[in-house]
C-alpha positions in Angstrom: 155.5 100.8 155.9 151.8 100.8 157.1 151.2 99.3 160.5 147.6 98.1 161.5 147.7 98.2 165.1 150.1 99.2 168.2 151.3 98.3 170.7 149.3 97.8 174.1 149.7 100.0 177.0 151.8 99.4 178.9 150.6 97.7 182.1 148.1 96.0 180.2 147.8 92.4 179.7 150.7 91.7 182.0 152.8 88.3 181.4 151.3 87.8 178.5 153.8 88.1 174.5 152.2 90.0 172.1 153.0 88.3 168.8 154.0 90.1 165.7 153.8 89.1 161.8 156.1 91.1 159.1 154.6 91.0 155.7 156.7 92.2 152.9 156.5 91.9 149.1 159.5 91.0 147.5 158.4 93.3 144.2 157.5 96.9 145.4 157.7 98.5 148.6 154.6 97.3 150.3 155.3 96.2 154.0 153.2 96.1 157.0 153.4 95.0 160.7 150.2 92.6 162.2 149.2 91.5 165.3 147.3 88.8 164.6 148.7 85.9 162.1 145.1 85.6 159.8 145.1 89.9 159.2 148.5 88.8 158.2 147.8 86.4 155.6 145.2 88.2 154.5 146.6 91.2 153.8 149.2 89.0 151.5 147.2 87.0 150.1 145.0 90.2 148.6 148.5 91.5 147.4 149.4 88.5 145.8 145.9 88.3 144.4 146.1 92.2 142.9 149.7 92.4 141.9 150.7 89.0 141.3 153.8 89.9 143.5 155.7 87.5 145.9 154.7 88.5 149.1 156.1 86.5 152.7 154.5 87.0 156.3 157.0 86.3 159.3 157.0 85.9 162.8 158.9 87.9 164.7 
């Protein structure tokens, strides 16, 4: 599993959710953690365009 960014500090941007997206390809073992929903899609959407695999992005 590759993961593109962490976390923040802790402390910073107080009272505000970070938001995480889970992309995972149902055909091999690719899998990644984004922060942001469009680096999500992205990253699937070049899978699915190089492998032809079925690849989901979830919110979690």
């Amino acid at each position: 599993m590759t993961r593109s960014r962490s976390r923040s500090e802790e402390g910073s941007n107080e009272g505000v959710t970070a938001q995480y997206y889970h992309v995972v390809c149902h055909d091999c073992r690719v899998e990644s953690l984004e922060v942001d929903a469009e680096d999500a899609r992205n990253m699937a959407d070049r899978h699915d365009e190089k492998t032809g695999h079925s690849v989901t992005v979830g919110r979690l």
